[in-house]
Structure formats: structure tokens, C-alpha cells
C-alpha positions in Angstrom: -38.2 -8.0 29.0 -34.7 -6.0 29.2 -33.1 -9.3 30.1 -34.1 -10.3 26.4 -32.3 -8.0 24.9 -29.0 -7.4 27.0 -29.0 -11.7 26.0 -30.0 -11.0 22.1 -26.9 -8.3 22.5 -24.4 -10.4 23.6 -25.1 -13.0 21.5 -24.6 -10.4 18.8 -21.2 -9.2 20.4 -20.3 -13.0 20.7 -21.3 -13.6 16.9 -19.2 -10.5 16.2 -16.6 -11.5 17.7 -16.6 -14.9 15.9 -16.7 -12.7 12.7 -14.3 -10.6 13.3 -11.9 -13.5 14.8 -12.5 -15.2 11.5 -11.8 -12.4 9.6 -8.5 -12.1 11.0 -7.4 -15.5 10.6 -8.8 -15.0 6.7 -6.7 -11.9 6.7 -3.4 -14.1 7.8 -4.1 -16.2 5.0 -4.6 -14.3 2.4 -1.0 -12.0 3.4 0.7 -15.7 3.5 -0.9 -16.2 -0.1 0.2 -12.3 -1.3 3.8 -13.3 -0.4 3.9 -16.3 -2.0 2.8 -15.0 -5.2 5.1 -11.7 -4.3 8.0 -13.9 -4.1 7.3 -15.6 -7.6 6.5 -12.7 -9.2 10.0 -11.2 -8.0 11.9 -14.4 -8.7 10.1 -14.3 -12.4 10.8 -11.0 -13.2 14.5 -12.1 -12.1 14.7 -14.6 -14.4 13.3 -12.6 -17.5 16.0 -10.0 -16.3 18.3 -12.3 -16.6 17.7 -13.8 -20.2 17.9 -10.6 -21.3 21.1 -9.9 -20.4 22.1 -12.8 -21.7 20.3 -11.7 -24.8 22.3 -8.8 -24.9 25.6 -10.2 -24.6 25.1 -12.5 -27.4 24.1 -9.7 -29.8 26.9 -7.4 -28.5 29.4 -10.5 -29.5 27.9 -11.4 -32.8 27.8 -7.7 -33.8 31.2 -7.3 -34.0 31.3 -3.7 -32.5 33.4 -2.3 -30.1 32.4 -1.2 -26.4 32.7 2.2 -27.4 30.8 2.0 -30.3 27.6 0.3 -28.3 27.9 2.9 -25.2 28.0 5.3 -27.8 24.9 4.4 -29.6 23.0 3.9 -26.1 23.7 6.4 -24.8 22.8 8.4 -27.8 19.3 10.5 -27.7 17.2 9.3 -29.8 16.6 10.6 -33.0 12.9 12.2 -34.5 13.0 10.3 -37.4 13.4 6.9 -35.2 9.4 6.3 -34.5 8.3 4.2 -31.3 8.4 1.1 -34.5 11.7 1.5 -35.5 14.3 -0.8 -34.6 17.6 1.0 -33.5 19.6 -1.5 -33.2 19.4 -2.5 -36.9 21.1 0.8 -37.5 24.1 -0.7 -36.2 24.3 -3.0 -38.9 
């Protein structure tokens, strides 16, 4: 009778070890997948970063303003009657 169950225990151990084996290689996967995505996600957010720069620019030329004048107004704190829907930059203008 004990030979029973040292075999039903390492048939467990064996199926546990399949488990865990597959859970590893599951595991390598997924990471692989994570960085994938990662890598878009950072190559995205890149891009966007970029367009707005561009963005920028563009307005800073067709403004007409000087440098100064721009620093100046960033780098200005802003004001309580300038709510969170406000748009600064009109203020320019």
C-alpha cells in the first residue's frame, strides 16, 4: 500500500514539474510580449513628443513674438484668474 502512494507522489511532483516548466516558458513569453509593446509605447510617446515640438515651433514663428517675450510668458506663474479652461496662449495675441 505505501508503494501506492510514494508512485501517486511522484507522479504529482512529475505533473508539477511539467506545470511549473510550463509556466516558465509562459512567463518568457509574456516578458518578450511586455517589451514589444514597451518599445511601441516608448517609440509612440516619441513621436507625439515630437509633433509637438513641431507644433510649437510653428506657433512661436507665426506669432510674431520675440524669444524673450515667449520665455517670459512661460516661465511666468500663472495667474488666479487663468482657470484650468483658459487658454494662455491666446493672451499673447
Amino acid at each position: 500500500m505505501k508503494e501506492m502512494k510514494t508512485m501517486a507522489r511522484t507522479k504529482s511532483l512529475a505533473s508539477l514539474d511539467a506545470q511549473i516548466t510550463k509556466a516558465q516558458e509562459d512567463l518568457v513569453k509574456a516578458k518578450a510580449k511586455y517589451d514589444t509593446v514597451a518599445d511601441t509605447l516608448e517609440k509612440l510617446q516619441s513621436e507625439k513628443k515630437e509633433l509637438q515640438a513641431r507644433q510649437i515651433m510653428k506657433a512661436f514663428i507665426k506669432s510674431g513674438r520675440s524669444f524673450q517675450e515667449i520665455m517670459n510668458f512661460l516661465s511666468s506663474p500663472m495667474q488666479p484668474s487663468q482657470s484650468a479652461g483658459s487658454n494662455p496662449a491666446t493672451e499673447l495675441c
